[in-house]
Each structure stands twice: as C-alpha cells, then as structure tokens.
ZASE-861132 format. One record per residue (C-alpha): residue in three letters; x, z, y. Coordinates in Angstrom, 1 decimal. Example, Ala and Ser with C-alpha at 12.3 -4.5 7.8 and 13.67 -1.06 7.14 Angstrom:
 resn      X      Z      Y
  ALA   12.3    7.8   -4.5
  SER   13.7    7.1   -1.1
end
This chain:
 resn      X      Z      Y
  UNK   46.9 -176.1  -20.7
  UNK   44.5 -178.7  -21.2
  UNK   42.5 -180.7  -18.8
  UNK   39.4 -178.7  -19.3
  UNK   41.0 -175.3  -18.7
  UNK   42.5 -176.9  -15.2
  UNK   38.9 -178.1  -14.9
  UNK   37.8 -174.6  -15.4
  UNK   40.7 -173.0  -13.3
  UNK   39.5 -175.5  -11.1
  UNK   35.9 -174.3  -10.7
  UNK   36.3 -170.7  -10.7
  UNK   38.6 -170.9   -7.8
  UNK   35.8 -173.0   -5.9
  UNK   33.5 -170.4   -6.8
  UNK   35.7 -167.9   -5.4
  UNK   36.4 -169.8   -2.1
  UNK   32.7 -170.3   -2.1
  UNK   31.8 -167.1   -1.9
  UNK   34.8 -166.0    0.4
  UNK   33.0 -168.7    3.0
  UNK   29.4 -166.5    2.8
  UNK   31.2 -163.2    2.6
  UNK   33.0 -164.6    6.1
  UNK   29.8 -166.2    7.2
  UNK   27.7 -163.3    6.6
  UNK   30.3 -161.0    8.8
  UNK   29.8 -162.9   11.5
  UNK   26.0 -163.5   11.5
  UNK   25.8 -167.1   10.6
  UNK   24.5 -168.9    7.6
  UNK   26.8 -170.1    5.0
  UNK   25.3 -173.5    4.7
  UNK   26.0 -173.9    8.7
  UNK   29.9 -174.4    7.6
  UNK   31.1 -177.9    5.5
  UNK   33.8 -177.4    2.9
  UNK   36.1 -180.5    2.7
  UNK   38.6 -179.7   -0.3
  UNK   42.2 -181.0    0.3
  UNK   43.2 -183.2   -2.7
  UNK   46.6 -184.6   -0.7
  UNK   48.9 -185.1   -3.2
  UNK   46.6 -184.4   -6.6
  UNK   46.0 -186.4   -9.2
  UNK   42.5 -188.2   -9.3
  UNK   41.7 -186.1  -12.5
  UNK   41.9 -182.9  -10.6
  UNK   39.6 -184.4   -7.8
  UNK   37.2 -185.3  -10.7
  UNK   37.3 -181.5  -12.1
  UNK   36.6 -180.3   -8.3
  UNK   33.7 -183.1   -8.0
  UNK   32.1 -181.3  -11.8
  UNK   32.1 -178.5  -10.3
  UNK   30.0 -179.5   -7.2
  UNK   32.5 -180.2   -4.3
  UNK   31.6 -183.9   -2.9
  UNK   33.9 -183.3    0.2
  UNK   37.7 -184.4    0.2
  UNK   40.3 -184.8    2.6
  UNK   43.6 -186.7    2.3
  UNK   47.1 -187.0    4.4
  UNK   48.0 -190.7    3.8
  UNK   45.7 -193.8    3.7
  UNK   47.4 -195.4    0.9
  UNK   47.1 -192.4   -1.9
  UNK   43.4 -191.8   -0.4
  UNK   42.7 -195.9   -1.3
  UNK   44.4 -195.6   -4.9
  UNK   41.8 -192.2   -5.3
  UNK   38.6 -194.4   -3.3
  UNK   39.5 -196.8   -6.3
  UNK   39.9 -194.8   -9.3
  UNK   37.0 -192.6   -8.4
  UNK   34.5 -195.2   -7.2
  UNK   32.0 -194.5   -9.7
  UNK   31.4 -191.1   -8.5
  UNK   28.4 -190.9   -6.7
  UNK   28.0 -188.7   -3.4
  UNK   31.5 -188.7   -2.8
  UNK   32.8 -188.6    0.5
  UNK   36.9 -188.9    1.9
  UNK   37.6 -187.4    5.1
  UNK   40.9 -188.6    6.4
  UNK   43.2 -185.2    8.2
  UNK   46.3 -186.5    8.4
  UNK   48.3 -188.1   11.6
  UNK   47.5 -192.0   12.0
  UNK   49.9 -194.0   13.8
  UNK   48.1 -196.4   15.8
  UNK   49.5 -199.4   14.3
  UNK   47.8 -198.1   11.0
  UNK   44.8 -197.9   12.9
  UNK   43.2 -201.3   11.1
  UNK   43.9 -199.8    7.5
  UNK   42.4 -196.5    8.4
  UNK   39.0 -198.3    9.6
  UNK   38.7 -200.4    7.0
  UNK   39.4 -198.2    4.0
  UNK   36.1 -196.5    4.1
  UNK   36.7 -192.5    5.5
  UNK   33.5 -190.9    6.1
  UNK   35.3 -189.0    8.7
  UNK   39.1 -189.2   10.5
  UNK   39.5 -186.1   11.6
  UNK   42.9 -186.9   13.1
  UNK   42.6 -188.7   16.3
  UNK   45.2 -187.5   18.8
  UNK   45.4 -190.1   21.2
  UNK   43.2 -192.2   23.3
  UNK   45.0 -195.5   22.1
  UNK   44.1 -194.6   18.4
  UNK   40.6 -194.4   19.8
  UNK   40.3 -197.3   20.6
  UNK   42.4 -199.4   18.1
  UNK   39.9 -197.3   15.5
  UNK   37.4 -198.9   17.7
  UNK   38.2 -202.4   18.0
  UNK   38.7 -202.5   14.4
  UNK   35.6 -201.0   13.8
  UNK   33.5 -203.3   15.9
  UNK   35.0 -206.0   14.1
  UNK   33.8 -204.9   10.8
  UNK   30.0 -204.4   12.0
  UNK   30.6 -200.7   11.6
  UNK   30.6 -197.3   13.9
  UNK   33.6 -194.8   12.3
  UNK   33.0 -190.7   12.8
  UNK   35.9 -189.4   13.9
  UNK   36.9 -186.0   15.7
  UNK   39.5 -185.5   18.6
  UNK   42.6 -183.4   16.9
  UNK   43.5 -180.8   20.2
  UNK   46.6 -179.3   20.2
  UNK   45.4 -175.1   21.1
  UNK   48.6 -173.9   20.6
  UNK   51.0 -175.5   22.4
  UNK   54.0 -176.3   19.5
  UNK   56.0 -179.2   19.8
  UNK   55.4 -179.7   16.0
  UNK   51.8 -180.5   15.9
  UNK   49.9 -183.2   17.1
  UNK   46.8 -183.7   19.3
  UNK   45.5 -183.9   22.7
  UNK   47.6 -180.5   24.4
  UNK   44.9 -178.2   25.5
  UNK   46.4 -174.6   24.8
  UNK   46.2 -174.0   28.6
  UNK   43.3 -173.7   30.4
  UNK   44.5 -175.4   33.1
  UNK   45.1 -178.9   31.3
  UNK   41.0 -179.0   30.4
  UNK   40.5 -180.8   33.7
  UNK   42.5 -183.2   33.3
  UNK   41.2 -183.6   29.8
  UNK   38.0 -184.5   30.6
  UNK   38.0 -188.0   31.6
  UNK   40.5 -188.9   29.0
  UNK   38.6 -187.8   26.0
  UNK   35.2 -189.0   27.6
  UNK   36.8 -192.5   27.5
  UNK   37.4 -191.7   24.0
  UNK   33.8 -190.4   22.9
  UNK   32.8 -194.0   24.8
  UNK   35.0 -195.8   22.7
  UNK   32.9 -198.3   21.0
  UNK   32.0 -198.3   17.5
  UNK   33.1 -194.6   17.7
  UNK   31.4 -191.7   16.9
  UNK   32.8 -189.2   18.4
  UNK   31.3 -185.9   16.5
  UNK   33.8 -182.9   17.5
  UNK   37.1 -181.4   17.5
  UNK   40.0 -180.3   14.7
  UNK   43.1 -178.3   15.3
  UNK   45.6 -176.6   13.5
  UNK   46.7 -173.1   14.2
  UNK   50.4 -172.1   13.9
  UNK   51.5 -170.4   10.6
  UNK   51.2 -166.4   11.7
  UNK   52.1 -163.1    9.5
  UNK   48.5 -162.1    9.4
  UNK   45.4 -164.8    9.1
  UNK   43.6 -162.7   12.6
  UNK   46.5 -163.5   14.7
  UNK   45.3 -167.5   14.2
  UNK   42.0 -166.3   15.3
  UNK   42.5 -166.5   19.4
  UNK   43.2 -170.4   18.7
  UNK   39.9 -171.0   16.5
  UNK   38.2 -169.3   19.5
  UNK   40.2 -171.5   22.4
  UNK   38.9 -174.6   20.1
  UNK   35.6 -172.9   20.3
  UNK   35.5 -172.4   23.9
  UNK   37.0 -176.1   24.8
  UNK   34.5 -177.3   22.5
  UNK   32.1 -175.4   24.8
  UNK   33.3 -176.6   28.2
  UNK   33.8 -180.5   27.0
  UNK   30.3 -180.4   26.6
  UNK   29.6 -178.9   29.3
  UNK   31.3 -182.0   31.0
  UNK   28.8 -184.2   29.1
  UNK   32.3 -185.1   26.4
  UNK   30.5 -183.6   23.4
  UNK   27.0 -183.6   22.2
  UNK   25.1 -180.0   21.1
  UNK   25.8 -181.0   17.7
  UNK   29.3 -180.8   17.1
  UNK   31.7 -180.2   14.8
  UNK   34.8 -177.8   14.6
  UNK   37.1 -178.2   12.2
  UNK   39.6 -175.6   11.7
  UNK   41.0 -173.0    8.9
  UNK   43.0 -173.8    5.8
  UNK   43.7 -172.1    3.0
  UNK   45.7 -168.4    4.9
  UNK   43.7 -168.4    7.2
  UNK   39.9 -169.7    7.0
  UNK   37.9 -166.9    7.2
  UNK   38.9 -166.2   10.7
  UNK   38.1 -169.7   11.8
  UNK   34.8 -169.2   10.7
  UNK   34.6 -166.0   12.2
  UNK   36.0 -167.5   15.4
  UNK   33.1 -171.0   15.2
  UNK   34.3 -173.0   12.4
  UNK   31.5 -175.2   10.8
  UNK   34.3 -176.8    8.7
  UNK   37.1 -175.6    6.7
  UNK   40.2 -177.4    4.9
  UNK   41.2 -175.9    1.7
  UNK   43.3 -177.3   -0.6
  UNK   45.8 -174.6   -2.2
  UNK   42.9 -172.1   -2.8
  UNK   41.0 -174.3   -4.9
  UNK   43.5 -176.6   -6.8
  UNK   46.5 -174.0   -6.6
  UNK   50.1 -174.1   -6.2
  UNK   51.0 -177.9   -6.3
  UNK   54.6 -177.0   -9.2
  UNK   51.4 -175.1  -11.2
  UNK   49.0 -178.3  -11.4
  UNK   51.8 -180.5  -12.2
  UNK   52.8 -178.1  -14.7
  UNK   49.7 -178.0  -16.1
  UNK   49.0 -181.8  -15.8
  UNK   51.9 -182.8  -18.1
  UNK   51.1 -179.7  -20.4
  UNK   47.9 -181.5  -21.0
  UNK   49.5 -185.0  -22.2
  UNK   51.7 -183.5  -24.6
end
C-alpha cells in the first residue's frame, strides 16, 4: 500500500468518525461543533499525522513528551497545528512537559504536578492549559484525583481549587477515563459522574461556565458525548490497528 492510499484510508475514516460525532451529537440535542476532536497519534509515525492533518484534523494528542518533541520538530512547518499532551506526567518531568509547547495537558492528576507545571511555567513568561484527570471509576489502575464517590467531592474541593489557583495555570476542565466494559453504554454512568462533578466543582467556584470535559475514545465515544463530552480522544478509529499501519508503512518503502 502506498502512502497515499494510507493517506486516503486515513481520511475516509476521519470522515466516518466525523460524522459518527454529529450523528451522536444530533441524538442528544447538541451541536456538533460544541465537541473538539483531538486525534491520538501515540505511537504513529509523523507521516501518518501529516495524512490526518491533509485531511483537516489540526488536533493531536500524545502519551510521552519525548515522541510528541521528535513529532513538534518534524512537523513544525505545519500551520494550525496543535499537541495536546493525555498521557501520565510524573512530576519530576513536569519542566519538560512546560516547556515543550502542549497546547493542552490534559493529564494532571495531582496537586504537586500543578504546581511544578506552574512554577515552570511562570519561569518561562507563560500560562499552560491544562485539565484536572479525575478518577470516576474508582480502579486502582488509572490515575487521577479519586472522585467515583460522591462522598470524596467535599473533600475535593479545596484541593483542586488550590490547583485552578496555581499560578501560570489555566485550569480549563476535567478528563477521565472510563474502564474498558462489554458494551460502550455501560461506560456512560461515568461520562455522566464526570458531568455532574464538573457541575458541582463549579458550583464551588473550582471551574468556570466554560469548561471542558474530556472523555471517550475510540469503543466508546458516542456515549461520552451523549453523557456531556465536548471532547473526544480517538486514535484507533482514525489511524486503525497499530500491526495494520506499520504494515502498511513498510509496504510503502519497498
């Protein structure tokens, strides 16, 4: 396959997800254009980030700081485009992830990343959007502020508020993951807990009218957006199976 049939494979299944987001959006009576699309390149080459990019998707998130740098780099020259980072920082990485230019780190999950991301920030003459990763359901596995109970809100409050405060932050919503279920609406009463904390925290003066929600991947987004979303994280349904694009990546050198 060459690299202008993966671009095409590419762009027919952004098309596709597209239009699953405004068949999803439409269901629940809000406008398509009220829900971000940030596709997941983790792990793809640059090339196949270029193909999404040519077919109109200026949006990407990454998992590691050092692959999303090598991409920033290669990809400079393309204008409009904007790196999101969703995977878990560890606080000591807190100065690299500041400095290497995320429009958006989704991934903050502890009050001390705050404000590392913070200080480092300040020091660069610079305010960094992030959004507060909450843990909805509870697993031992995931990361993120815990908040599946109800009960543990509370006691969330002045913790995340020091957070939003943080400065050179700008704190501009929430992000969770739901655990991996048998059907995609069994992950929907945790895009609606993340909804309703979002709801009380600002309430509680945490989180401004605006905010953000980030939440749904690739099994399961059309619930999240059912549920609030106003972002979505897809990488398989746009750029595949990873064995497929390498696959088709060599195929194209031969």
């Amino acid at each position: 396959m060459t690299i202008s049939e993966t671009s095409s494979s590419i762009h027919e299944r952004l098309l596709a997800v597209q239009e699953r987001i405004a068949r999803a959006a439409a269901l629940a009576g809000r406008d398509p254009a009220s829900i971000a699309l940030v596709a997941v390149s983790k792990t793809q080459p640059a090339e196949l980030v270029q193909a999404a990019f040519a077919a109109g998707q200026l949006v990407f998130g990454e998992n590691r700081i050092e692959e999303a740098q090598g991409k920033m780099l290669s990809l400079g020259g393309l204008k409009g485009l904007e790196w999101h980072m969703i995977g878990h920082v560890q606080s000591r990485k807190a100065r690299e992830a500041a400095s290497a230019g995320f429009a958006l780190i989704q991934s903050v999950d502890t009050l001390k990343l705050a404000e590392r991301l913070g200080q480092f920030s300040a020091a660069r003459g610079q305010r960094q959007g992030v959004l507060l990763e909450m843990n909805v359901s509870g697993e031992s596995s995931k990361a993120g502020f815990r908040a599946e109970a109800r009960e543990r809100w509370p006691a969330l409050v002045p913790i995340l508020k020091q957070a939003a405060e943080t400065a050179s932050l700008e704190v501009r919503g929430l992000m969770t993951m739901a655990p991996q279920v048998a059907e995609p609406k069994m992950a929907r009463p945790y895009f609606e807990r993340l909804r309703e904390l979002s709801d009380y925290l600002a309430e509680q003066g945490v989180l401004g009218p605006a905010r953000v929600l980030s939440m749904g991947m690739s099994d399961d987004f059309e619930a999240a957006i059912e549920a609030g979303a106003t972002m979505v994280r897809i990488g398989r349904a746009i750029f595949g199976e990873r064995d497929e694009l390498l696959a088709q990546r060599d195929q194209s050198k031969e």
